[in-house]
ZAMARGU-4260 file (C-alpha; in steps of 0.2 Angstrom, whole numbers, plus 5000, padded with zeros to 4 digits):
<rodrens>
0) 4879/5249/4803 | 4865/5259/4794 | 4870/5259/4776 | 4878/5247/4774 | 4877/5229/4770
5) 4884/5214/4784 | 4897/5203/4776 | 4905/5190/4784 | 4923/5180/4781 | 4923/5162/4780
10) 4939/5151/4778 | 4935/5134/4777 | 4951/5128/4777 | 4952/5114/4788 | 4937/5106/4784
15) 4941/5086/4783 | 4935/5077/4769 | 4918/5065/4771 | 4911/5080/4778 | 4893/5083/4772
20) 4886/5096/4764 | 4870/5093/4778 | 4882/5096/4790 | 4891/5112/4783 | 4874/5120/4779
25) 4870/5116/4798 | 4887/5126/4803 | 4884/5140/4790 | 4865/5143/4798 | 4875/5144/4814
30) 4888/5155/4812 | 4874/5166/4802 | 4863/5167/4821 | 4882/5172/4829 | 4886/5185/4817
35) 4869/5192/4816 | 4866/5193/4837 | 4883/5201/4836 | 4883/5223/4837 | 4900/5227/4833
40) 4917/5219/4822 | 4925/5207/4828 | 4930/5190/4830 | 4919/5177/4832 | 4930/5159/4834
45) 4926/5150/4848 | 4906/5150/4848 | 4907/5145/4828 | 4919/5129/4831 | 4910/5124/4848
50) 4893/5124/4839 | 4901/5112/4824 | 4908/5102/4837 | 4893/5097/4845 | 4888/5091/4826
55) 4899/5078/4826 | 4912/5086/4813 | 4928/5085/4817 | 4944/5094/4816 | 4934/5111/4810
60) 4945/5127/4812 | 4935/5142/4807 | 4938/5159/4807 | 4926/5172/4805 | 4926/5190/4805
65) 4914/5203/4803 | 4915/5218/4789 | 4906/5230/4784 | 4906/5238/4766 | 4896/5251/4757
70) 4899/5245/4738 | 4892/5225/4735 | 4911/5216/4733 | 4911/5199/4719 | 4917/5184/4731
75) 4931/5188/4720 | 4937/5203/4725 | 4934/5194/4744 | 4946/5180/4738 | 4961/5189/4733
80) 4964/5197/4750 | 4962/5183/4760 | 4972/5168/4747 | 4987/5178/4751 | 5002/5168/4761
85) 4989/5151/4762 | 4993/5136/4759 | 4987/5132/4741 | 4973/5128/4744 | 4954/5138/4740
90) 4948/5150/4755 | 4931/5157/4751 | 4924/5173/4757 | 4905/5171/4755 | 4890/5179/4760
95) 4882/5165/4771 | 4869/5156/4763 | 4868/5138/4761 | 4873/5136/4743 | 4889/5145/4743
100) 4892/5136/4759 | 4890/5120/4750 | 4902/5126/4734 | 4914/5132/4748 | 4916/5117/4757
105) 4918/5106/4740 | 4931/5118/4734 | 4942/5114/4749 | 4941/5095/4747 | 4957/5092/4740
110) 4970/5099/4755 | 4989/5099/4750 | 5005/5104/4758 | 5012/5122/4759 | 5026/5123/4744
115) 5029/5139/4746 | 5047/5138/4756 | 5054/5123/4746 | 5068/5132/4742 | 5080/5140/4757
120) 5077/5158/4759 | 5089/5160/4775 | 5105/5150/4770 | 5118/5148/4785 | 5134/5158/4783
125) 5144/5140/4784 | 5160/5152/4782 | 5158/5172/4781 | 5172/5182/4773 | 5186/5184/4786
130) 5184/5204/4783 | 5166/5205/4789 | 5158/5208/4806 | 5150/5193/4807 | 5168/5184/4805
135) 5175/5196/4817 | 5161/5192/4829 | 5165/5173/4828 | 5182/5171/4828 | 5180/5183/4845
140) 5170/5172/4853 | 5177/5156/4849 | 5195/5161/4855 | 5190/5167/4869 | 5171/5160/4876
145) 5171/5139/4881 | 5162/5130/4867 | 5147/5120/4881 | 5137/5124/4865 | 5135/5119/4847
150) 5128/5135/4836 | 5124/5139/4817 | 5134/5157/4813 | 5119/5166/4817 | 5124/5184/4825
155) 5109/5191/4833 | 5107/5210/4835 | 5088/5212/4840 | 5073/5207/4841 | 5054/5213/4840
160) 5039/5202/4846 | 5042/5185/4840 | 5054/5191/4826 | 5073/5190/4828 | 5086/5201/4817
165) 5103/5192/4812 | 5118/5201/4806 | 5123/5200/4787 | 5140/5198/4785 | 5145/5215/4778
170) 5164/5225/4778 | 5168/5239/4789 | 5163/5251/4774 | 5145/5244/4771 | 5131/5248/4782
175) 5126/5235/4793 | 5111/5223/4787 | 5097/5210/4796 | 5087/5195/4790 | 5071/5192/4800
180) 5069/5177/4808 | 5051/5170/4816 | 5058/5163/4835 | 5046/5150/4840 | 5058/5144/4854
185) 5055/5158/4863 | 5073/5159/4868 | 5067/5141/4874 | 5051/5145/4882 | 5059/5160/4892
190) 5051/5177/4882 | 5033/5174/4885 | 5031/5191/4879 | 5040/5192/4864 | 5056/5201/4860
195) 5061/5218/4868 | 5043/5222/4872 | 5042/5243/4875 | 5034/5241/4893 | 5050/5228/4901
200) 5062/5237/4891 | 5054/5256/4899 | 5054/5247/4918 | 5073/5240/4916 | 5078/5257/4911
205) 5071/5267/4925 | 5076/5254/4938 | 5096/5252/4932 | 5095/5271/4934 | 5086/5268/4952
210) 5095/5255/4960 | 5102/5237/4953 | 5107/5230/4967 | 5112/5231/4986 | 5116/5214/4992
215) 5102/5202/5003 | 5112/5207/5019 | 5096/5222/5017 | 5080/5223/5011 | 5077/5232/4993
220) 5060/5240/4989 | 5054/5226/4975 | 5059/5208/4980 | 5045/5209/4992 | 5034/5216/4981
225) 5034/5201/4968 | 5035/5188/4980 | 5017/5194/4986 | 5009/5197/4969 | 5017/5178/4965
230) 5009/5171/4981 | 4992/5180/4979 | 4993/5176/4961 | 4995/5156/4967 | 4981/5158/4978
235) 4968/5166/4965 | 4974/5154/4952 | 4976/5138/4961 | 4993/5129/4966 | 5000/5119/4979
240) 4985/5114/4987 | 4975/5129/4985 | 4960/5130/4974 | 4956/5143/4961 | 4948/5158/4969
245) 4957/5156/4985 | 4962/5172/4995 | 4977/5175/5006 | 4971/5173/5024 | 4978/5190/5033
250) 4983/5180/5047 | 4991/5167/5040 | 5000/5155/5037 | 5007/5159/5019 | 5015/5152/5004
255) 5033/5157/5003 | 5046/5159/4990 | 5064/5161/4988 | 5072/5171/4975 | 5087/5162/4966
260) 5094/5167/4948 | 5091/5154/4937 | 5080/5136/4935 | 5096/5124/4939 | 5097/5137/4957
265) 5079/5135/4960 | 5080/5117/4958 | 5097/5115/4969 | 5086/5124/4981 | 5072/5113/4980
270) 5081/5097/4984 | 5091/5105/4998 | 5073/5113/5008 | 5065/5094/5003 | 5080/5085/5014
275) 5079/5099/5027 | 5061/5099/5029 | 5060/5079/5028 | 5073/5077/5042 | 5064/5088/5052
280) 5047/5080/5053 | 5056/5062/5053 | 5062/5068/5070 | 5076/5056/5069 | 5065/5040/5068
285) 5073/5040/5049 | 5089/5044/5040 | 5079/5053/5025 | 5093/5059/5013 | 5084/5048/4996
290) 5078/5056/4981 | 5067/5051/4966 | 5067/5058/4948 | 5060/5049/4931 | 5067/5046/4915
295) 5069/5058/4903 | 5071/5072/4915 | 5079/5087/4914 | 5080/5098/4928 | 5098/5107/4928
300) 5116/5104/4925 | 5125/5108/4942 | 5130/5095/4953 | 5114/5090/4961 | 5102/5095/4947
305) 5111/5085/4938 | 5110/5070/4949 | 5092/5070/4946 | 5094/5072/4927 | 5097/5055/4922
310) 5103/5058/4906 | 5120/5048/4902 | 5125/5060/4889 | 5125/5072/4902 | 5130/5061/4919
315) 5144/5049/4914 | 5159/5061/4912 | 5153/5068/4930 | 5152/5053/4941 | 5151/5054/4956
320) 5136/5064/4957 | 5124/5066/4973 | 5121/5046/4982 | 5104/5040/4985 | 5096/5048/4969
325) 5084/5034/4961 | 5076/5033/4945 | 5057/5030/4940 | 5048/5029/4923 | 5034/5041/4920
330) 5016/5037/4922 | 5021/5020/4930 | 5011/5019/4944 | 5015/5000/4948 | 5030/5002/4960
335) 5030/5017/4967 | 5031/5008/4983 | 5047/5002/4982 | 5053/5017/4975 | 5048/5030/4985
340) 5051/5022/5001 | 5054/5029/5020 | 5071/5033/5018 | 5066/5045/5006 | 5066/5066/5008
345) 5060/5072/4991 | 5051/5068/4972 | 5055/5080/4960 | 5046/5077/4943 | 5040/5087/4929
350) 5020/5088/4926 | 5026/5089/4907 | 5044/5086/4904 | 5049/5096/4891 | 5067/5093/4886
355) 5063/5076/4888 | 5049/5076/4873 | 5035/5087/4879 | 5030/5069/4890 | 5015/5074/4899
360) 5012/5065/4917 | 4994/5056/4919 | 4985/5064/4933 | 4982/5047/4939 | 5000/5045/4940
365) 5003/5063/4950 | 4991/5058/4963 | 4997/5042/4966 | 5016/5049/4968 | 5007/5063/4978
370) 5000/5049/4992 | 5014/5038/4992 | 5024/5055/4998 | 5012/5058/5009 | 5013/5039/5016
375) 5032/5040/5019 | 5034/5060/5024 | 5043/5064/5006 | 5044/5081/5000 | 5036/5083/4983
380) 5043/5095/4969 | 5039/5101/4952 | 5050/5107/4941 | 5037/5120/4930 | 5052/5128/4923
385) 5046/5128/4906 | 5028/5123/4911 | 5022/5134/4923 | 5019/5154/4923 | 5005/5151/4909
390) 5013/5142/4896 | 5000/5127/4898 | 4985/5141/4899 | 4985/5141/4918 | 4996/5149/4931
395) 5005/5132/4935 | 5004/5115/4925 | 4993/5108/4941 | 4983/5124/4945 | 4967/5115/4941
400) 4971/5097/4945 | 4963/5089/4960 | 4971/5097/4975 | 4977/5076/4977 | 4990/5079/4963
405) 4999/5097/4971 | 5014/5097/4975 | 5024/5103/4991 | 5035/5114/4981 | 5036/5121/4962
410) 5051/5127/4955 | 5052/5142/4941 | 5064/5154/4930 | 5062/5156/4912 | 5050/5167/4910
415) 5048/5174/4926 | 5056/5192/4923 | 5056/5189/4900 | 5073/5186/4899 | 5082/5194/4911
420) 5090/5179/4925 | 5081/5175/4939 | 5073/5157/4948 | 5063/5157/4963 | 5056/5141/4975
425) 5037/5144/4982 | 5033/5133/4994 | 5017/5127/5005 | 5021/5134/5025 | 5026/5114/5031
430) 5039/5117/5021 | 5044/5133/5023 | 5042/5132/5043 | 5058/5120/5044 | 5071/5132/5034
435) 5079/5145/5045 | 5091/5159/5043 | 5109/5154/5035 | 5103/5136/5028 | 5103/5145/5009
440) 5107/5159/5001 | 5109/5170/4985 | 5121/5187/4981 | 5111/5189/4966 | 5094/5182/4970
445) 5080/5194/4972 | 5089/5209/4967 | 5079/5226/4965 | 5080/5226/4947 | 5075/5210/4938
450) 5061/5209/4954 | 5052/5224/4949 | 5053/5217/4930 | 5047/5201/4936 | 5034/5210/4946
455) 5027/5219/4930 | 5027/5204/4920 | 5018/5193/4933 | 5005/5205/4930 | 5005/5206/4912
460) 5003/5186/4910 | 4990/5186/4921 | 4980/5198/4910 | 4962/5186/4903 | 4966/5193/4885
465) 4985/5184/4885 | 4976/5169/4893 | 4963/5172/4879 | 4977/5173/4868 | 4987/5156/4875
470) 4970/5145/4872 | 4966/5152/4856 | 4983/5148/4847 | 4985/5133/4858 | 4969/5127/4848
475) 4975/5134/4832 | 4992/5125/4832 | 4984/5106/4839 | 4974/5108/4822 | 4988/5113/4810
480) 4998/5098/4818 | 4983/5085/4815 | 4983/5091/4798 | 5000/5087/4797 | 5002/5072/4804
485) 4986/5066/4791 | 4998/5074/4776 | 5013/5065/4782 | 5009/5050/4791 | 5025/5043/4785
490) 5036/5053/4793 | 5025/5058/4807 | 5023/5047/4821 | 5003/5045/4820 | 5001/5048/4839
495) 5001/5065/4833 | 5004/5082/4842 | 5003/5081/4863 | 5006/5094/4877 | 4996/5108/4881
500) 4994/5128/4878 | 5009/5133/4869 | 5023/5119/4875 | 5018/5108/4860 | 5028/5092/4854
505) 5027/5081/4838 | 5035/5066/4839 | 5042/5061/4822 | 5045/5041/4814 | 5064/5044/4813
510) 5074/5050/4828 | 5082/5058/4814 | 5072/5068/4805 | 5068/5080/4822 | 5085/5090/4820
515) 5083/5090/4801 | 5068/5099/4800 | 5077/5110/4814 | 5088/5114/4803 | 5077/5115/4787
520) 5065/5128/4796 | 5082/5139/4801 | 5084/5140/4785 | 5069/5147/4779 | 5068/5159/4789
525) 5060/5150/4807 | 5067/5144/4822 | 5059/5128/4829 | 5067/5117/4843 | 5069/5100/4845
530) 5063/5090/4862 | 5071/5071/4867 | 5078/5060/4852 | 5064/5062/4840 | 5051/5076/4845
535) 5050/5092/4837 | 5045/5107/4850 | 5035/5121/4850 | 5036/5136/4861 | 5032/5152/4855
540) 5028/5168/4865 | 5014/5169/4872 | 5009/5185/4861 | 5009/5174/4845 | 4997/5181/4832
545) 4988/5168/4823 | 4996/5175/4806 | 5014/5168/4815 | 5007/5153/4820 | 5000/5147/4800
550) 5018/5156/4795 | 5028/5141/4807 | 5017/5129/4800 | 5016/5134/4782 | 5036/5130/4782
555) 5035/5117/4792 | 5025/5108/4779 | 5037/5112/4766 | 5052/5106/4776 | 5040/5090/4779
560) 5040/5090/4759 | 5061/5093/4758 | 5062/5075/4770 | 5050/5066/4760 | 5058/5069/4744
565) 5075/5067/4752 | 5069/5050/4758 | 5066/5042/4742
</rodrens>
């Protein structure tokens, strides 16, 4: 760094109020020991919020990056790059010295809402011209395709990372144009790796020219391949009763997985190798054909996933469904006893239910299921479907729990293979041991293709900078949505934000304001989900730059603005 001079980047944005200056001239002195110990650019994030942290000061987000510049730049000349797409409010690039630190942090005081996106910028096409392609492609669909979905007249063509690319409605003379949307859904937390990254794409291609598929009556070159890397995988990162850092023992026995298409087939599965097994090891001293679920769980649509979705919107026009299914209330550990009882064969839960309203299960609660199954020879299951492969910041939702909260069997799918269908079962041995030849099976399931794409992406969530990645806009976003609730604490329920990683819920005052701001976000230009009857959800890819998370929340505070003044 010889001649030049060491600058640093400072945005004291979220900086609460009834913070003193004391304070913020200790954290300035600290990030100026971290920036000066450092060689190289770079980021330095963690370090500086940890060592404010410690001080007492809460809710501090602070980034700060390393420069280096030839010329002396005025703070103003600072400024102007880094004021662009905030949130109206003052970020100061200072060198770090106490003073400026101190005019900094009294020039961020007065924090207001994004105002940016009050006005629509993405409008819904309520009703393209009948000549154009988006009509066309409409009017195709719905004569011919069963309507099991309500859908804006959105036309997606491709996508990019996080960013989506709908079709303008246009004639058949006019060259065809997009408007960018920002997908935080994720296709509903399915492409942890964005939107037709270069790598899965490259794989798919040479693999369809290879071989697709050639039936389970033989074996094909990649199904066992992923299986393994997903089983050592397990073992290293801690699941179903093994601890981080464990190793695959050469001699067994193993972890074993079966390789369906989607989550509902995973889950069907599941329940069919937790009666199997539990019959087995009752030996006949009990008729074990019981299962257990919780409210507001969501673990499938076909007939028995269904059963244990007890959901009346989604159960009442389908009665009967599978007998012996009862229902339990999550986190309530008083009566577990009579619910899990010894006529019962498996538990299947969800460690954060996620359609439900991102409800998180207690660990407490987990490890008393986790003995009560144990007591009565019950098979446990967890549905990590939308909470597992990393979403959470660890391999599976449980992978650091006490090995008392594991479960028997943890279902998967969504974004096993990015996008393209598959589900899979992995199961402790017990399990496994009691399922033989012909009890289940799959034509699709574990076919060469999607198993060598899911072999590769196994790989790449598993990478420490994605991991990295997950915690760091994990953090960011829990911070935004504190801020948020603070702002609008009257719309807002004040719990505030829960989940973990990047599966993310806000639950709102008004059942009715979830789907609105849905709907608001859309039509600015971000797609946002909704979780339950009030929650909004959030679950992005896992390759979210921090620019895209402040982008989410910067219309999300303008959509919170549209509510409030539409409330009044």
């Amino acid at each position: 760094m010889a001649g030049s001079e060491l600058y640093a980047v400072a945005d004291f944005c979220l900086i609460p109020m009834g913070t003193g200056t004391t304070s913020v001239g200790k954290y300035i002195a600290e990030c100026q020991r971290v920036l000066e110990s450092m060689k190289n650019e770079g980021i330095v994030y963690e370090r500086c919020h940890e060592a404010v942290h410690a001080m007492g000061v809460e809710r501090i987000a602070t980034d700060i990056r390393l420069g280096t510049r030839t010329d002396k730049p005025t703070n103003e000349a600072w400024a102007e790059g880094l004021t662009e797409n905030r949130r109206k409010r003052e970020s100061v690039l200072r060198r770090l010295d106490g003073k400026d630190a101190a005019q900094a942090f009294q020039s961020t005081q007065n924090l207001e809402p994004c105002t940016e996106y009050i006005t629509p910028t993405h409008p819904d096409f309520s009703d393209p011209a009948p000549n154009t392609n988006v009509a066309e492609e409409l009017r195709d669909f719905s004569e011919t395709t069963l309507g099991t979905y309500k859908r804006p007249d959105l036309v997606f063509a491709y996508g990019k990372g996080l960013d989506l690319y709908a079709e303008m409605p246009t004639t058949r003379n006019q060259e065809k144009q997009y408007r960018r949307y920002l997908d935080f859904t994720a296709g509903i937390a399915v492409n942890s790796l964005g939107h037709a990254d270069p790598q899965v794409a490259r794989i798919a291609g040479e693999q369809a020219a290879r071989l697709v598929h050639c039936s389970n009556l033989y074996y094909n070159e990649w199904s066992g391949k992923m299986v393994s890397r997903l089983v050592e995988m397990t073992y290293a990162h801690g699941g179903l009763g093994e601890r981080p850092g464990s190793l695959m023992a050469p001699e067994g026995p193993h972890l074993k997985a079966f390789v369906a298409n989607s989550g509902t087939e995973a889950n069907e599965a599941a329940l069919k190798f937790a009666r199997k097994a539990a019959a087995v090891y009752a030996n006949g001293a009990h008729r074990k054909t019981g299962l257990v679920c919780f409210r507001n769980a969501f673990h499938g649509r076909s007939m028995g996933a269904l059963s244990v979705t007890p959901n009346p919107k989604y159960q009442e026009v389908f009665q009967p469904l599978v007998g012996n299914i009862r229902v339990g209330d999550l986190n309530k550990i008083e009566g577990l006893d009579t619910l899990i009882t010894e006529d019962v064969a498996g538990v299947i839960l969800e460690p954060i239910q996620g359609e439900g309203g991102v409800l998180p299960a207690d660990v407490s609660f987990l490890q008393a299921v986790r003995r009560r199954c144990d007591e009565v020879g019950a098979v446990l299951i967890y549905d990590e479907i939308q909470c597992g492969l990393f979403r959470t910041g660890t391999m599976w939702c449980h992978s650091e729990l006490p090995l008392d909260a594991h479960p028997d069997i943890v279902t998967m799918a969504k974004p096993l293979a990015n996008g393209f269908p598959i589900g899979a079962v992995l199961m402790r041995p017990r399990v496994a041991d009691a399922i033989v030849v012909g009890d289940h099976g799959t034509t699709f399931g574990g076919g060469p293709l999607v198993c060598r794409i899911a072999h590769y992406v196994l790989g790449r969530l598993a990478e420490d900078a994605l991991r990295q990645n997950v915690a760091a806009r994990s953090k960011q976003l829990f911070e935004r949505l504190s801020l948020i609730r603070d702002m609008f604490g009257d719309l807002v329920h004040e719990s505030g934000a829960r989940g973990r990683g990047l599966l993310v819920g806000l639950p709102m005052k008004k059942a009715a304001h979830a789907s609105e701001v849905v709907a608001l976000a859309r039509q600015r230009g971000v797609l946002l989900l909704s979780a339950g009857s009030d929650t909004l959800r959030f679950v992005p890819s896992l390759t979210a730059s921090r620019a895209e998370v402040d982008e989410a929340m910067d219309v999300l505070e303008s959509c919170l603005v549209v509510v409030r003044e539409g409330a009044k």
